[in-house]
C-alpha positions, -999 to +999 in steps of 0.1 A: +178+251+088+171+215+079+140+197+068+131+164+067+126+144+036+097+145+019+069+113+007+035+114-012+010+088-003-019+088-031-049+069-016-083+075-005-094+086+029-108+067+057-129+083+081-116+057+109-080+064+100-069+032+104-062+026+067-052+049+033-042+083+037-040+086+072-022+054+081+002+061+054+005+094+073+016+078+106+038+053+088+056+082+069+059+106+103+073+081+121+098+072+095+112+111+099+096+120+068+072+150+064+040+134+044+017+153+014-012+138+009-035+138-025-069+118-020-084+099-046-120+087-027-133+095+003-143+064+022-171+066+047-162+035+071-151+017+104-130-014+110-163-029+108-181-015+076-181+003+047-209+026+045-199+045+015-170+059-012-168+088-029-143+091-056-127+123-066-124+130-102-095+126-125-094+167-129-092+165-088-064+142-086-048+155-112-047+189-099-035+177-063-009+157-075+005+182-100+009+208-077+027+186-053+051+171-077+058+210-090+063+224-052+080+198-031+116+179-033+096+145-032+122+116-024+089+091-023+058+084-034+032+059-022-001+045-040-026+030-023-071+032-040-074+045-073-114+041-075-118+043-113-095+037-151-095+076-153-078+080-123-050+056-134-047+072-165-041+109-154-017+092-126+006+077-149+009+107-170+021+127-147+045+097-129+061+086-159+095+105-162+099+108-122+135+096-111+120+086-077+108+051-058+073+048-063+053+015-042+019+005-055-005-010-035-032-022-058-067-021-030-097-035-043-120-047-020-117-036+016-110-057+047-146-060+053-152-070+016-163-041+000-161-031-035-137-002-037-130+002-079-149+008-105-149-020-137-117-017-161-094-001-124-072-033-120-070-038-163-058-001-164-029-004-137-016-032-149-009-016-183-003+018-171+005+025-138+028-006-124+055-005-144+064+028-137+065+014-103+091+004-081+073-024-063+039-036-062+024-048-032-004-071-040-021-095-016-035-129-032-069-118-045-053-088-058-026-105-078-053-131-090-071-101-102-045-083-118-024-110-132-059-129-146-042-162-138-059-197-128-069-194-089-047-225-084-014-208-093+011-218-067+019-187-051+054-182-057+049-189-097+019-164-096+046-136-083+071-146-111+047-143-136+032-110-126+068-097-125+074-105-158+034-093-172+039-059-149+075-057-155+083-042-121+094-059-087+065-077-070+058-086-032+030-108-030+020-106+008+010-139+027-019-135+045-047-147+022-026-182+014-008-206+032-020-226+064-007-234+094+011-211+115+035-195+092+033-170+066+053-167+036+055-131+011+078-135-018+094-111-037+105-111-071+125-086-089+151-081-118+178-090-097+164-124-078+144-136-053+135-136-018+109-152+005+103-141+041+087-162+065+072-152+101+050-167+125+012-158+117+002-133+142-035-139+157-050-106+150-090-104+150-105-100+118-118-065+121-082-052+124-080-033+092-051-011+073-020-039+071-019-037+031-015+005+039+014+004+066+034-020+047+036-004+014+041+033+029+066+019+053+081+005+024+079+036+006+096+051+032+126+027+035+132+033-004+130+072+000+154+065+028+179+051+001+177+013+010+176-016-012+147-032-020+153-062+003+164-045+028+136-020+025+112-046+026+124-068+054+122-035+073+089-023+061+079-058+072+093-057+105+075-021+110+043-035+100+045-067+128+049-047+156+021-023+147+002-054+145+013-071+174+006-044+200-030-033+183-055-009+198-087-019+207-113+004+220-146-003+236-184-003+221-207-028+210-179-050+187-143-044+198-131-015+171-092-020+164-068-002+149-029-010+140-002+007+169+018+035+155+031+048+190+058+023+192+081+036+168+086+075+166+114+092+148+119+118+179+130+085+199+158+072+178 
């Protein structure tokens, strides 16, 4: 009998399930891959608000992701919130000799601006936990924060240096700089460069969950053997037409959530 491959997305849980564990859950299922979960903070919200977040403890995570790692033939393992330094600690214990892709998404404040880490988070994966990874997936703000660079770093140069300070592969997503009607994410990594460019998509503010999708799809293209270009150009592509054909349902203010339907493994 055959089974699919098998991914680990590490991230918190979001009662809306439009972001963290959940989406990384439909991003993985679609991808053919059967998905673990460990959860790091539960957070009590809608595409509109934050109302609360509950971290787990280190002993919690610990003893989720332990059991995983010693039970399933993971091929790829996703991270999206890590609420507090302790967290990021036991993480890169147990990650450190693991022969495996590993994407980090480095969430700090939520779409709707809310503080998700505790103080010393962003210090501790940058020393610790990126570069173990594969790729890092940070969006301006988190770069700034990570990289503790002037605000006015050109872009591009702010992904070269956080390369080099992380010493892993770096995307730096597009949608908090640039104006206009395009928008530019560059990646750097050992063996070059690469910028991709698409039209900027009018999506409503409230639409939350992008930063998730494309890291676990992403994921799921490296646990699926592809190159890191390639695996991003497709992780890319996956995350645009989610975004493009985006649910909305009715109440009070429009509540949105990314399209997973278009895409199912059963269909290819």
């Amino acid at each position: 009998m055959s089974s699919p491959p098998v991914a680990l997305t590490i991230a918190g849980f979001d009662t809306s399930a439009g972001a963290g564990l959940q989406a990384d859950l439909l991003t993985f299922h679609n991808y053919g891959f059967h998905p673990l979960t460990a959860m790091t903070s539960l957070v009590v919200e809608t595409p509109l608000e934050v109302t609360a977040t509950r971290p787990v403890s280190a002993t919690d995570l610990e003893n989720q992701v332990h059991l995983l790692l010693h039970t399933y033939p993971i091929a790829t393992i996703k991270i999206g919130l890590l609420a507090h330094p302790d967290q990021v600690l036991v993480l890169a214990k147990l990650l450190k000799n693991l022969d495996l892709p590993i994407v980090l998404d480095p969430v700090g404040i939520s779409s709707t601006g809310s503080a998700m880490q505790m103080a010393g988070t962003s210090e501790a994966l940058a020393e610790h936990l990126a570069p173990l990874a594969s790729l890092i997936t940070p969006n301006l703000p988190e770069a700034l924060s990570l990289s503790q660079e002037p605000t006015n770093t050109a872009p591009k140069e702010l992904a070269r240096r956080l390369s080099r300070q992380l010493r892993c592969a770096v995307l730096l997503t597009g949608g908090h700089h640039g104006e206009g009607d395009e928008i530019s994410d560059f990646l750097v990594w050992e063996e070059g460069e690469a910028t991709f460019r698409a039209s900027r998509l009018s999506s409503p503010a409230s639409l939350h969950g992008t930063g998730c999708v494309l890291s676990s799809a992403i994921s799921a293209e490296l646990g699926l053997g592809r190159g890191l270009e390639k695996a991003v150009a497709s992780g890319r592509d996956y995350l645009r037409s989610s975004l493009a054909h985006y649910h909305s349902f009715p109440s009070q203010e429009p509540l949105l959530a990314l399209n997973h339907h278009l895409r199912s493994s059963h269909d290819e």
